[in-house]
Structure formats: structure tokens, C-alpha cells
C-alpha positions, 0 to 999 in steps of 0.5 A: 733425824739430824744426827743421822742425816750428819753421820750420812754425809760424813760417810760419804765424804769418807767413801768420796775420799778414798775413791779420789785417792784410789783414781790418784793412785791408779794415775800415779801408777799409769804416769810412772809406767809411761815415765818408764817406758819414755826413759827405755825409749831413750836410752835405747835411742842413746845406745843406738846412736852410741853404737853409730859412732863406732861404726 
């Protein structure tokens, strides 16, 4: 009975494990997209300030 009880609790370490990875996985993809749509933002900003300086 103890072995299995231990066999159930490693797999749910296991299972606990790879759904923190996948939440980690899916907030490094959300912070990478909002990282890029930060650096379109500026460098939009920056073109249109480069442009007002020829105008």
C-alpha cells in the first residue's frame, strides 16, 4: 500500500510540473509578444519624429 501511495504522489509532482512549465511557457510567449508589440510602438514613434525633423 505505501509504494503505491509514493508512486501517486510522484506522478502528481510529475503532472504538477509540466503544467507549471506549460503557464511558464505560455507567459513567456505573452511577455515576448507584448515585448514586441512595445518595440513596434517605438520605433513607429521614433520614424515619426525622424520624419518631423525633415518637415
Amino acid at each position: 500500500m505505501q509504494q503505491k501511495l509514493t508512486y501517486e504522489y510522484e506522478d502528481t509532482n510529475r503532472l504538477d510540473y509540466r503544467y507549471k512549465l506549460m503557464a511558464e511557457e505560455k507567459i513567456f510567449k505573452a511577455n515576448k509578444e507584448t515585448l514586441d508589440n512595445i518595440l513596434d510602438d517605438i520605433f513607429t514613434i521614433e520614424k515619426i519624429e525622424d520624419l518631423d525633423k525633415y518637415y
